[in-house]
C-alpha positions as CSV (number, residue, x, y, z in Angstrom):
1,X,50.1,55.9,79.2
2,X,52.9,55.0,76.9
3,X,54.5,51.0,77.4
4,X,57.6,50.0,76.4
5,X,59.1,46.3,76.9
6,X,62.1,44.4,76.7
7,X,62.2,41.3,74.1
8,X,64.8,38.2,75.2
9,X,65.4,35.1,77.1
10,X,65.2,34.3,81.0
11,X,67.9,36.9,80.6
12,X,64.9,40.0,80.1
13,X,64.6,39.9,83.3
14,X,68.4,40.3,84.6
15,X,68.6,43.6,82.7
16,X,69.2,46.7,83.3
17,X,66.9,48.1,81.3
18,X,63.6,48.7,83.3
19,X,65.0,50.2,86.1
20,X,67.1,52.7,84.1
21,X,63.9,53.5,81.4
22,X,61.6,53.6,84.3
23,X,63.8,56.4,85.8
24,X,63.8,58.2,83.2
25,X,60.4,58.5,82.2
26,X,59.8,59.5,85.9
27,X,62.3,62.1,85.8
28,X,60.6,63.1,82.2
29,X,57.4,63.3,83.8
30,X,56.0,60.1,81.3
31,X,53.3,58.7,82.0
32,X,54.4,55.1,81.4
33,X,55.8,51.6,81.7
34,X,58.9,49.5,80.8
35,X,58.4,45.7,81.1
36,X,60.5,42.6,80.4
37,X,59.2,40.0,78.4
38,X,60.5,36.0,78.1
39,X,60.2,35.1,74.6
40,X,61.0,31.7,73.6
41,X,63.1,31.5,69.7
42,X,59.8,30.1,68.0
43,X,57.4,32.7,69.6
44,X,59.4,35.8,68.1
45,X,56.7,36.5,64.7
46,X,53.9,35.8,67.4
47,X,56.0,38.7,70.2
48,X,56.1,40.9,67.5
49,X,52.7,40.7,66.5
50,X,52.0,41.3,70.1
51,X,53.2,44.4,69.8
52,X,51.4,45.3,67.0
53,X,48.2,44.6,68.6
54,X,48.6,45.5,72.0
55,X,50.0,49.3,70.8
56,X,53.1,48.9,72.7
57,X,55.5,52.3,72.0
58,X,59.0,50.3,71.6
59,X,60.7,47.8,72.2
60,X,64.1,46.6,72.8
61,X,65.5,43.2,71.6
62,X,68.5,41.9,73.3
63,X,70.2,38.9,73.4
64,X,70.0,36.1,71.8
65,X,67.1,38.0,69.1
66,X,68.5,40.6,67.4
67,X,68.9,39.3,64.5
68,X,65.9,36.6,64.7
69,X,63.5,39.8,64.9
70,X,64.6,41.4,61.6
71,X,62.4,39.5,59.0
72,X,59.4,40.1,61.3
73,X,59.7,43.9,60.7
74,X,58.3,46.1,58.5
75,X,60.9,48.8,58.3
76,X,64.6,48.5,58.9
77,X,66.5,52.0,59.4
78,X,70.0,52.5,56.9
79,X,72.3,51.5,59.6
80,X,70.7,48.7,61.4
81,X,69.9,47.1,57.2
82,X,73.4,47.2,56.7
83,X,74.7,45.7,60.0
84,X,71.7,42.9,60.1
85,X,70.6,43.3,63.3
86,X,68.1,45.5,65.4
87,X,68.0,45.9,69.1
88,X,65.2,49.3,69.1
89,X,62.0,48.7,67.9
90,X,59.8,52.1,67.4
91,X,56.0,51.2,66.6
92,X,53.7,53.7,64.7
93,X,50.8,52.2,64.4
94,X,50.9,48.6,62.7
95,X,54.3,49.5,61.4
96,X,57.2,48.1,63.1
97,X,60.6,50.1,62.2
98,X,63.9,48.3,63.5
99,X,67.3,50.3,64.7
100,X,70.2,49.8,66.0
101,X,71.2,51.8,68.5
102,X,73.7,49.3,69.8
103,X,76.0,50.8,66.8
104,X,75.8,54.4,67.7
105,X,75.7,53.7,71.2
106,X,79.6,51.9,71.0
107,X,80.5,54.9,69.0
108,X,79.4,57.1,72.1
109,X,81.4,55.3,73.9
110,X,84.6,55.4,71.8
111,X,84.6,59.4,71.9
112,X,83.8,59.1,76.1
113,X,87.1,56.9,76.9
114,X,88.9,59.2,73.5
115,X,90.0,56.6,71.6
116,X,90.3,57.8,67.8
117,X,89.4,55.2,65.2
118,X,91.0,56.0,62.0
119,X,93.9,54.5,61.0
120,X,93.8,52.0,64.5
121,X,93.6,48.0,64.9
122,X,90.7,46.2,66.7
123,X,89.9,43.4,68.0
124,X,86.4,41.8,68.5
125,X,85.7,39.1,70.2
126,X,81.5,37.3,69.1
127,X,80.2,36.8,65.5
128,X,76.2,37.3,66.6
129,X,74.5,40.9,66.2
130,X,76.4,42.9,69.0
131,X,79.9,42.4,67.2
132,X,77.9,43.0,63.9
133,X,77.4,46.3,65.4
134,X,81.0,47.0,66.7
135,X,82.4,46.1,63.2
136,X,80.1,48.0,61.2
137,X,81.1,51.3,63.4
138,X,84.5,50.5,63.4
139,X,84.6,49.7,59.5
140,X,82.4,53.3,59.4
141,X,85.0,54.9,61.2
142,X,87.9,53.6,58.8
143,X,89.4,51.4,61.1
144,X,92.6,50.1,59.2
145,X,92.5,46.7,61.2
146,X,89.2,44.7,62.1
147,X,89.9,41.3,63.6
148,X,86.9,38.9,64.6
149,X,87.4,36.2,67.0
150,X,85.0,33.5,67.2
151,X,83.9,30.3,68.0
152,X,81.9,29.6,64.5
153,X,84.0,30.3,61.7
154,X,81.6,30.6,59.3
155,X,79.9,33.5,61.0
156,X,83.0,35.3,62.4
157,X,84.4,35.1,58.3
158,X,80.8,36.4,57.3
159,X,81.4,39.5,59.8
160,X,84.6,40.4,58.4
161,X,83.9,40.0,54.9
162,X,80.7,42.4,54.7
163,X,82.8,44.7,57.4
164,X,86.6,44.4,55.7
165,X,88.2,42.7,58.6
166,X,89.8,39.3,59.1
167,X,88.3,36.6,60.9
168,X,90.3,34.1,63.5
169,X,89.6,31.3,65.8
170,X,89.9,31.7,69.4
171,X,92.1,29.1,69.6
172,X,94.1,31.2,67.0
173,X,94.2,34.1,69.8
174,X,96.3,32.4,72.5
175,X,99.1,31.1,70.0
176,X,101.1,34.4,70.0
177,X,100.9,37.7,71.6
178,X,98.5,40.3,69.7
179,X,99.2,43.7,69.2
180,X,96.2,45.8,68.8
181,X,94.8,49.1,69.7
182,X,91.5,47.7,71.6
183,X,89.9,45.1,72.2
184,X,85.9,44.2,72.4
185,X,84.1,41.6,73.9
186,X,80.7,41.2,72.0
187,X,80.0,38.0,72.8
188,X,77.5,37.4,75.8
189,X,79.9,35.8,78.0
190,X,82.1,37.1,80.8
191,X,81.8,34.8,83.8
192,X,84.0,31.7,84.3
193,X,80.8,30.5,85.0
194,X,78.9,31.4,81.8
195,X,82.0,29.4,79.7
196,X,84.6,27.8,81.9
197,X,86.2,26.6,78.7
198,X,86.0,29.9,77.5
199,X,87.3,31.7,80.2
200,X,90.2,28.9,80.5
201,X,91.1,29.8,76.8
202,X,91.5,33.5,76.5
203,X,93.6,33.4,80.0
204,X,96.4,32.5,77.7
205,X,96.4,35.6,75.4
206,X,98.6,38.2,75.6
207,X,98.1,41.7,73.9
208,X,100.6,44.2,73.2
209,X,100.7,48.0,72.0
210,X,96.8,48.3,73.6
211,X,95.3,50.8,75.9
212,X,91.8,49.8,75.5
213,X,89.0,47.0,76.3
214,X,85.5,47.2,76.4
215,X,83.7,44.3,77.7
216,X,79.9,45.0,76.1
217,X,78.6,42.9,79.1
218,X,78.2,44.2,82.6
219,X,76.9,42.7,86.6
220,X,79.2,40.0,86.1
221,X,80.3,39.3,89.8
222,X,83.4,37.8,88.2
223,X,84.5,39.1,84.7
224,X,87.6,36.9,83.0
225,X,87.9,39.7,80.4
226,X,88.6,42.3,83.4
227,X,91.2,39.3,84.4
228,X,93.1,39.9,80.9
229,X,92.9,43.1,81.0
230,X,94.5,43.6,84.3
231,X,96.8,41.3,83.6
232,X,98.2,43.2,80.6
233,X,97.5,46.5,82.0
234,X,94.7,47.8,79.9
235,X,92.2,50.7,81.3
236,X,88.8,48.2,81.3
237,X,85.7,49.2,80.7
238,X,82.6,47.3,81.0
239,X,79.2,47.5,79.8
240,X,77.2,50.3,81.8
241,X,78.1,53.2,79.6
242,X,77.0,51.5,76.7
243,X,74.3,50.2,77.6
244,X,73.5,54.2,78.9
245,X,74.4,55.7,75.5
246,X,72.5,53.0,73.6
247,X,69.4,53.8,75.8
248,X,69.7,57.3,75.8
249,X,69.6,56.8,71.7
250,X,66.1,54.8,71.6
251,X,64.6,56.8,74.4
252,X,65.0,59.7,71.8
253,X,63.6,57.7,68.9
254,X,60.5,56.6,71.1
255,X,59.4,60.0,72.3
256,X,61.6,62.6,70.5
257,X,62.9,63.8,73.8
258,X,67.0,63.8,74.3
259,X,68.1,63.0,77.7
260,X,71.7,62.6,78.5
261,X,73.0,58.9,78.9
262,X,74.6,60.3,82.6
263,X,70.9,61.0,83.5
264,X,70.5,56.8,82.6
265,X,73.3,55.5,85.1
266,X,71.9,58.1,87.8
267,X,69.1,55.2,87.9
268,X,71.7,52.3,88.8
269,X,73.0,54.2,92.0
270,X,70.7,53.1,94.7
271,X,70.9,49.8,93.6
């Protein structure tokens, strides 16, 4: 019996994430379980302990963790070192090795909707370990612009110095129209209701010379960023098919078995 889990807040269990892995082991013929977990932010060295002890297979961290988990780990892969944050956790026996699929994952996605990254502008809205992600595959991919919106400053500068972008405020966002190629949300809001002030803010900004944006977030009943990007007619996208391509990545890592991300989203149908 193989047991997998997923590591956050009261947020674990909103996620997608066990009925799309269940699925799939199913469909796999796995004998095996995917679980959320409720961690509080002073538990995390106990929770990954826990699954030391307990032999749990992998884990995912999401939100707000992913960076929190990383000294608590014995092994961090190339990618997820550079980028400072993990969201796949594969466990061989006491060791703990930390990925980040979340990176390869918004790559995926990039090639699904064709947008060609070399020598094109961006714009990212977060400074915590999902726009960490974005900007480390964008940087990867030679992006020639990377700017990082944020709330905090003093993370959104530290994002765009290790990534070579540019860091803003959001006030700094609504002054004068933007022209960029795409826009990201990697921040974990998208609901008036999550950040009224927030919401309020970006309805102001207006982007030019864009095709693209990808809210990371998704089962938002109302979504603000859809809002703007209506509004300045962009093809939206939200967070589903990176969330698939993400979990099609770490499902690969756990038991060495690829399975299409399609195959991930066939779960969500029924439901």
């Amino acid at each position: 019996m193989k047991v997998f889990c997923i590591i956050s807040d009261e947020r674990a269990f909103r996620s997608k994430s066990p009925v799309m892995f269940t699925h799939v082991l199913k469909r796999m013929g796995i004998k095996g379980v995917y679980v959320p977990f409720k961690v509080y932010p002073d538990m995390i060295g106990s929770a990954m302990h826990s699954l030391r002890v307990l032999n749990i297979d992998g884990a995912n961290i999401s939100v707000p963790y992913k960076e929190l988990v990383t000294p608590h780990l014995d092994i961090l892969s190339e990618g997820a070192n550079i980028i400072g944050a993990i969201n796949t956790i594969v466990c061989d026996g006491e060791k703990l090795k930390g990925y980040n699929t979340n990176a390869i994952g918004f790559m995926d996605t990039l090639e699904d909707v064709g947008f060609d990254v070399p020598g094109k502008s961006a714009l990212v809205f977060g400074t915590g370990g999902a726009a960490k992600a974005v900007a480390f595959i964008l940087n990867w991919l030679r992006a020639e612009s990377i700017i990082i919106a944020g709330r905090d400053m003093e993370k959104a500068g530290a994002i765009a110095s290790r990534f070579g972008g540019k860091a803003i405020s959001m006030e700094e966002v609504t002054r004068s129209p933007i022209s960029t190629d795409i826009v990201i949300n990697a921040t974990s809001v998208s609901s008036p209701d999550e950040s009224p002030e927030l919401a309020e803010l970006t309805s102001k900004m207006q982007i030019s010379n864009c095709e693209h944006f990808i809210d990371l977030n998704y089962g938002r009943r109302k979504n603000f960023w859809k809002d703007i990007a209506e509004a300045n007619n962009l093809k939206f996208m939200d967070g589903l098919p990176t969330l698939a391509n993400q979990a099609s990545r770490c499902f690969s890592l756990w038991t060495r078995i690829d399975v299409e991300p399609a195959e991930f989203l066939n779960a969500l149908k029924d439901i």
